[in-house]
Backbone as CSV, one residue per row, in Angstrom:
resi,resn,N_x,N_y,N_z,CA_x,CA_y,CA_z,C_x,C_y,C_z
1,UNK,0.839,-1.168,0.000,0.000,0.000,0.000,0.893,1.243,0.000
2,UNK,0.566,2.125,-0.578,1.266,3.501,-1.152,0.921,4.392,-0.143
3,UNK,1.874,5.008,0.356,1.924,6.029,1.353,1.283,7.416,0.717
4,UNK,0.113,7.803,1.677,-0.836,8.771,1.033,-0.111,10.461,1.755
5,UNK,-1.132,11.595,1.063,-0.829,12.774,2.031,-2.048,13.019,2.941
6,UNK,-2.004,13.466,3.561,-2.664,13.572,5.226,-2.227,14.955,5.801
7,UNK,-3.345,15.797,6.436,-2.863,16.764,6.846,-2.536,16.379,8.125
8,UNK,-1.921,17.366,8.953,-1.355,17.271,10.117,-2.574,16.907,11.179
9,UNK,-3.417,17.402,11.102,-5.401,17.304,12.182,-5.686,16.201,11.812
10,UNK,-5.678,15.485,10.188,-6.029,14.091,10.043,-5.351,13.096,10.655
11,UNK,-3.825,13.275,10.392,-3.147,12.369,11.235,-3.381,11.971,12.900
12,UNK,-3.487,13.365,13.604,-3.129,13.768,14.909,-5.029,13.051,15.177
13,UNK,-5.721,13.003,14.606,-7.112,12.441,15.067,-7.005,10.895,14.727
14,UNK,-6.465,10.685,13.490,-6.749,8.781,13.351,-5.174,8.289,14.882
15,UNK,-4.782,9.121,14.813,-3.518,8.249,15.896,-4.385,8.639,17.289
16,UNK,-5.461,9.027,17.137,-6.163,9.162,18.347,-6.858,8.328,18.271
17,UNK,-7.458,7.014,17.443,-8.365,6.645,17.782,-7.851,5.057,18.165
18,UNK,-8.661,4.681,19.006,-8.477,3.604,20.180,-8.369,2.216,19.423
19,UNK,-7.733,1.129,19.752,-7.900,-0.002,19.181,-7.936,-1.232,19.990
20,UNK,-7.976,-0.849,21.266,-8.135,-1.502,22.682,-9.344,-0.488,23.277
21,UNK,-9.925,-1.528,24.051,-10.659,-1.112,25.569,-11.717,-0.322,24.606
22,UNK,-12.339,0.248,23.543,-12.964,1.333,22.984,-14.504,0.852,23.820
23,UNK,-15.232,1.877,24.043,-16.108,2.030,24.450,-17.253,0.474,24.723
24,UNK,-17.200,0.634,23.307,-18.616,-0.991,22.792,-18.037,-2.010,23.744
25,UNK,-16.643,-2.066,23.465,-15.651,-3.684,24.118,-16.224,-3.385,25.429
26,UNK,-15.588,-2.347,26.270,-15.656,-2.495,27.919,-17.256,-2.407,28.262
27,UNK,-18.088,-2.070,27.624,-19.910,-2.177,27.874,-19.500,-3.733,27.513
28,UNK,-19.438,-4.049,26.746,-19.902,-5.613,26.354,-19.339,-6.458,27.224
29,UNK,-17.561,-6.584,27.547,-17.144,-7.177,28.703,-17.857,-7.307,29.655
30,UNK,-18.461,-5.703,30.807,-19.567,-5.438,31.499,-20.615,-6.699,31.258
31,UNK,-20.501,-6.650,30.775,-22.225,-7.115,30.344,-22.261,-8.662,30.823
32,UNK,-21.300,-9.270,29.526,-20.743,-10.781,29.781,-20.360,-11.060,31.190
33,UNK,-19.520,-10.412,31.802,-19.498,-10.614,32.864,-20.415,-10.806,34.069
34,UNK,-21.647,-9.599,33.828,-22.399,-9.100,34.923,-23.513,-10.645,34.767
35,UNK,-23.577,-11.334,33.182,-24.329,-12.458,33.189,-23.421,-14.055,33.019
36,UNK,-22.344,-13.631,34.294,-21.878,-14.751,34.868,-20.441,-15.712,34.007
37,UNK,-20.306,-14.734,32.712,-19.202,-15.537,31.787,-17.840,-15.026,32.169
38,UNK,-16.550,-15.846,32.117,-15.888,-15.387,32.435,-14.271,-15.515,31.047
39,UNK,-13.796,-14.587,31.102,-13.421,-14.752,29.629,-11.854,-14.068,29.730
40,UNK,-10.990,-14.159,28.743,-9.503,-13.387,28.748,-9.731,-12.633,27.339
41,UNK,-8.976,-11.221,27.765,-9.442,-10.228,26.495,-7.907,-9.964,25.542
42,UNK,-8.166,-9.542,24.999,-7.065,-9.489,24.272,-6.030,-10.524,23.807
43,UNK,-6.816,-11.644,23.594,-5.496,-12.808,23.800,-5.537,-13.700,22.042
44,UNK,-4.566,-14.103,21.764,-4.739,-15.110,20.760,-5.186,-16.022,20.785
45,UNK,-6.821,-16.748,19.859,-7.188,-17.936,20.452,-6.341,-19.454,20.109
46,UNK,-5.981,-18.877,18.875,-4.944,-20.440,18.406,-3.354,-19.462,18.251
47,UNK,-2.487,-20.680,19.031,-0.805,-20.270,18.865,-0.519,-20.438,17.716
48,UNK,0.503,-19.519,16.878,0.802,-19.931,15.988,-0.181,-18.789,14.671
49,UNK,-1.257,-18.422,14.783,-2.237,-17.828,13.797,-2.096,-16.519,14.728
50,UNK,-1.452,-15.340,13.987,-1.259,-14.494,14.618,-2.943,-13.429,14.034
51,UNK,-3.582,-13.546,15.188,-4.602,-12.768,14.667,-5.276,-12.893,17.053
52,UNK,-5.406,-11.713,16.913,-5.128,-11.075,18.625,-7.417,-10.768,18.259
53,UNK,-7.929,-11.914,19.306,-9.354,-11.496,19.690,-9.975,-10.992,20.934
54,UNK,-10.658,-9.853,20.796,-10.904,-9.021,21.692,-11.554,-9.444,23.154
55,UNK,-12.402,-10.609,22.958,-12.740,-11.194,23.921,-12.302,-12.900,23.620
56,UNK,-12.316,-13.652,24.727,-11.968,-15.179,24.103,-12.381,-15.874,25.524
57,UNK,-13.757,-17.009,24.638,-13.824,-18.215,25.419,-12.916,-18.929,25.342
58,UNK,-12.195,-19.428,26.313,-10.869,-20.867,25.896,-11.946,-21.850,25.617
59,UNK,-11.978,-22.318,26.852,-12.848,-23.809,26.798,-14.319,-24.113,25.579
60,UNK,-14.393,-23.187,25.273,-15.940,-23.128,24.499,-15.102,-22.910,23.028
61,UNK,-14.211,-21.986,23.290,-13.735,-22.199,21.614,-13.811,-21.505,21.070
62,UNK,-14.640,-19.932,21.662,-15.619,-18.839,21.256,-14.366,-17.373,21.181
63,UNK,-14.746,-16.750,20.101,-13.210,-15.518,20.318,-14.274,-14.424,19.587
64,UNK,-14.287,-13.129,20.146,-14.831,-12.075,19.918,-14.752,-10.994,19.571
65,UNK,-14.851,-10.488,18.362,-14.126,-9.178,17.888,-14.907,-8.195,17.860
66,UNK,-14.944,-6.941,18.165,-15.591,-5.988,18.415,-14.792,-4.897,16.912
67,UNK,-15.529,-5.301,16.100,-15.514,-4.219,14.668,-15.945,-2.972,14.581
68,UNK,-15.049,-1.872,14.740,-15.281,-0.401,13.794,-16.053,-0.406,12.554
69,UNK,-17.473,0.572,12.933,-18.102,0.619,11.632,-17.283,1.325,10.390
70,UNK,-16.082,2.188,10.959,-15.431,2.783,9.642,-14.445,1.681,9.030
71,UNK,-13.483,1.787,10.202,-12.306,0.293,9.868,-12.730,-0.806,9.517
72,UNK,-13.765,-1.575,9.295,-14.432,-2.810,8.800,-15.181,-3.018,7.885
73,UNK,-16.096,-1.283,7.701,-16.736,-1.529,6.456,-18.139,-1.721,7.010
74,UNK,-18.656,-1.488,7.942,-20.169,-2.098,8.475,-20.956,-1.437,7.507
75,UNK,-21.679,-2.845,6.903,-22.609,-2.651,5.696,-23.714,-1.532,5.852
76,UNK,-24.494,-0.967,7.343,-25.183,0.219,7.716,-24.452,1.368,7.861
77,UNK,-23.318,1.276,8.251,-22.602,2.749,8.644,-21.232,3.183,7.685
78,UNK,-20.937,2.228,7.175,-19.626,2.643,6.475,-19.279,3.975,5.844
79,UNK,-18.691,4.706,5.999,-18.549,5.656,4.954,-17.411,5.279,4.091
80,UNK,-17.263,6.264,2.954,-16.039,6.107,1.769,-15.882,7.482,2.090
81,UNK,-14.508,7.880,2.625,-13.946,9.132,2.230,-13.689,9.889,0.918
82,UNK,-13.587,10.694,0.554,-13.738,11.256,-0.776,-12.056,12.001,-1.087
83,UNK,-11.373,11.884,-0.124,-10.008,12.546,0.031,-8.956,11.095,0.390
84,UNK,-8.312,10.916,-0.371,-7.342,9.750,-0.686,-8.210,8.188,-0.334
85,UNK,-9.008,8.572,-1.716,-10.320,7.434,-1.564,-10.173,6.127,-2.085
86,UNK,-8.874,6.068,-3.067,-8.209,4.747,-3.186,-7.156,4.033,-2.115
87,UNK,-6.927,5.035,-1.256,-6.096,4.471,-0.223,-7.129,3.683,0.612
88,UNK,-8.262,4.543,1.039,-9.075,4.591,2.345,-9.950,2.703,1.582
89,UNK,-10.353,3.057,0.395,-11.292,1.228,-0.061,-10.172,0.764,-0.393
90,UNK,-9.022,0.877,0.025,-7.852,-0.328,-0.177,-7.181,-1.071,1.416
91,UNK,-7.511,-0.157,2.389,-7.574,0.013,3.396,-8.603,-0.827,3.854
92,UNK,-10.025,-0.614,3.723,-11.098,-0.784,4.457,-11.064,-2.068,4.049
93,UNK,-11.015,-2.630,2.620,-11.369,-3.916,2.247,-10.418,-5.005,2.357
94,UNK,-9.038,-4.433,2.685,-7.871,-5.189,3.286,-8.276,-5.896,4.755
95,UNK,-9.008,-5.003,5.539,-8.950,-5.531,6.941,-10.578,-5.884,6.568
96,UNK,-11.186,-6.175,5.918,-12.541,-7.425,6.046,-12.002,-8.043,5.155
97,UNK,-11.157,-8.500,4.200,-10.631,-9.575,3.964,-9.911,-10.543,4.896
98,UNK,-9.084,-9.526,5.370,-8.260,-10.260,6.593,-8.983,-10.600,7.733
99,UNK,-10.647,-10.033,8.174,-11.417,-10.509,9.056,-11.832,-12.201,8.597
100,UNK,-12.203,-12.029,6.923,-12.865,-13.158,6.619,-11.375,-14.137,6.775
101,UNK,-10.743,-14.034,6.542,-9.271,-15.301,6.780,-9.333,-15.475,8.522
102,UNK,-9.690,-14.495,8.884,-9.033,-14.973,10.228,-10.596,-15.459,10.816
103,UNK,-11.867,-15.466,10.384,-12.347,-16.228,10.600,-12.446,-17.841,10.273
104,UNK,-11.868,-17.898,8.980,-11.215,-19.238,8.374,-10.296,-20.097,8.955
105,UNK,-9.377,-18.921,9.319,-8.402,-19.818,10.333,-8.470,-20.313,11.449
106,UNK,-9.548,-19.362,12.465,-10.077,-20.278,13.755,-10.754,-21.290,13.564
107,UNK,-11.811,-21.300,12.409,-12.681,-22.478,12.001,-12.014,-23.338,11.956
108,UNK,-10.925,-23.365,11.454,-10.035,-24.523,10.986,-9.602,-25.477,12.343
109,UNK,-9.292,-24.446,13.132,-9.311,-25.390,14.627,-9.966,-25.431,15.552
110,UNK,-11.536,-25.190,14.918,-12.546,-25.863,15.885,-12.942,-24.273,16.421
111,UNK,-12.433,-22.957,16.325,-13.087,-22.286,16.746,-14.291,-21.489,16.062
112,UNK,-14.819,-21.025,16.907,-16.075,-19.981,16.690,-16.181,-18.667,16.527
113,UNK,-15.873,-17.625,15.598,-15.477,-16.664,15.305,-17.488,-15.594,15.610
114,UNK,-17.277,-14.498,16.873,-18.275,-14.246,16.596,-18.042,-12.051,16.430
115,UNK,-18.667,-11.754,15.341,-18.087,-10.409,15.263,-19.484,-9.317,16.177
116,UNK,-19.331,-8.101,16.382,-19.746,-7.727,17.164,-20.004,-5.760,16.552
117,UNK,-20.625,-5.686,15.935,-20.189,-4.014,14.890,-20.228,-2.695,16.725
118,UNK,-19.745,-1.871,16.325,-19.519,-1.054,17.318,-20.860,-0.278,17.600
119,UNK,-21.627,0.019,16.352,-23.278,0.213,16.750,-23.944,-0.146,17.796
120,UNK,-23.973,-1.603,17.942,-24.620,-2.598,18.547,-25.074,-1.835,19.928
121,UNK,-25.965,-2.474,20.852,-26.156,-2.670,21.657,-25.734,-3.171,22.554
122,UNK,-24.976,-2.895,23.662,-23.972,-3.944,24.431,-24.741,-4.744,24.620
123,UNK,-25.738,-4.824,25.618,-26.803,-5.339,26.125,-26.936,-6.852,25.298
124,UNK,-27.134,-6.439,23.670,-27.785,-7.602,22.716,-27.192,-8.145,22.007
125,UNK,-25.604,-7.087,22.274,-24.466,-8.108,21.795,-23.954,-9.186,23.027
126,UNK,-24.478,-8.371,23.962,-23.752,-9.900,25.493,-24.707,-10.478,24.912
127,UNK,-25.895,-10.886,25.220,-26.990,-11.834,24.826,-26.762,-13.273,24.177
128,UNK,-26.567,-12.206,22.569,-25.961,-13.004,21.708,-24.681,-13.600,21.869
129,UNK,-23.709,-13.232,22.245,-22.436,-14.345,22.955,-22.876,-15.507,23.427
130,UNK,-23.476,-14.430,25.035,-23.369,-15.471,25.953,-25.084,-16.714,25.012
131,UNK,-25.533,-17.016,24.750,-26.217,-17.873,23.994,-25.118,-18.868,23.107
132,UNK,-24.414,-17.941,22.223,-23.379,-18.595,21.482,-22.297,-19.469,22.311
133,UNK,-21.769,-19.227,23.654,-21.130,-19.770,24.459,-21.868,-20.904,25.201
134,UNK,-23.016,-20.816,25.814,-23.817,-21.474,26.159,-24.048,-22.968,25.602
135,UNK,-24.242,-22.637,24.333,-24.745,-23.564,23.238,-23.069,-24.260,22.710
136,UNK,-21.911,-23.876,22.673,-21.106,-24.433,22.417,-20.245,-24.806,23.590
137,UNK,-20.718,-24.798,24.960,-20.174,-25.587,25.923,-21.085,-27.209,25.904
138,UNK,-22.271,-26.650,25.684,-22.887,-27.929,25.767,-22.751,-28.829,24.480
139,UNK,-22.628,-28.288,23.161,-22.426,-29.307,22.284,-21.179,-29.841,22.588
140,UNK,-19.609,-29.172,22.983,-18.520,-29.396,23.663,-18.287,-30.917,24.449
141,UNK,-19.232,-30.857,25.670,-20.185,-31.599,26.860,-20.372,-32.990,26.427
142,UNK,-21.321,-32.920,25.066,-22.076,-33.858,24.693,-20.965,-34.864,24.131
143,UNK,-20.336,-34.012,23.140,-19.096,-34.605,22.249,-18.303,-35.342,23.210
144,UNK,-17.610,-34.978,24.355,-16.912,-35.608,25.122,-17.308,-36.534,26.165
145,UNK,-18.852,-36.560,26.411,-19.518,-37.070,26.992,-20.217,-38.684,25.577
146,UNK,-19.968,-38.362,24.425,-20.177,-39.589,23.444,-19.111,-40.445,23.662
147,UNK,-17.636,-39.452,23.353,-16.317,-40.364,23.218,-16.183,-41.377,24.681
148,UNK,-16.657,-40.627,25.488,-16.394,-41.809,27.015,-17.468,-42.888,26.666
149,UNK,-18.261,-42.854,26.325,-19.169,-43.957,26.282,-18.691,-44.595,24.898
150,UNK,-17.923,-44.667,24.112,-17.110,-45.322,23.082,-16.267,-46.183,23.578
């Protein structure tokens, strides 16, 4: 990717913006937590696949990314800048490509990739987790609970 021009206020605002802890994440953590899940943030779910998820079930398998409607492209909110606008859709569609691989790559070892747009609702994004966690401890359960009876 080709190094663009940027005024000095553009720069000094995107190096301001957060890529940890941002608002949606620590409501949603809140949330998961307050309905009993207990989870490690920031961690890699498979060694080796360098791709860092914002929230992560170990045992369930479950890893959680909390997506920027600008940085991701969210199909309701996205904008296209109009000022270095081949950089910005070379940019945007680089990192949801690289979302869709790195959902490929957890699949690949059994994990559960669940995304989370920054819009959302904390509230109905915990919900939806914790359901998604729920439901893949117990299929988890069952599976290991077949192999003993084998």
């Amino acid at each position: 990717m080709e190094a663009f021009e940027s005024t000095p206020a553009v720069r000094a605002r995107m190096s301001r913006q957060k890529s940890k802890d941002t608002r949606i994440e620590v409501a949603l953590r809140r949330a998961l937590h307050a309905a009993g899940l207990r989870y490690r943030v920031h961690r890699r779910p498979v060694k080796g696949v360098r791709r860092e998820a914002d929230i992560v079930f170990g045992p369930a398998r479950v890893a959680v990314f909390v997506d920027g409607c600008f940085w991701h492209g969210c199909p309701e909110h996205a904008t296209w800048p109009r000022r270095n606008a081949e950089f910005w859709r070379a940019k945007i569609e680089g990192n949801r490509a690289r979302d869709h691989d790195t959902d490929a790559r957890l699949a690949e070892f059994g994990w559960l990739s669940v995304r989370v747009w920054e819009h959302e609702a904390a509230d109905e994004a915990a919900e939806r987790v914790r359901l998604t966690v729920l439901s893949r401890r117990r299929d988890m359960a069952a599976k290991a609970q077949a192999k003993r009876l084998v």
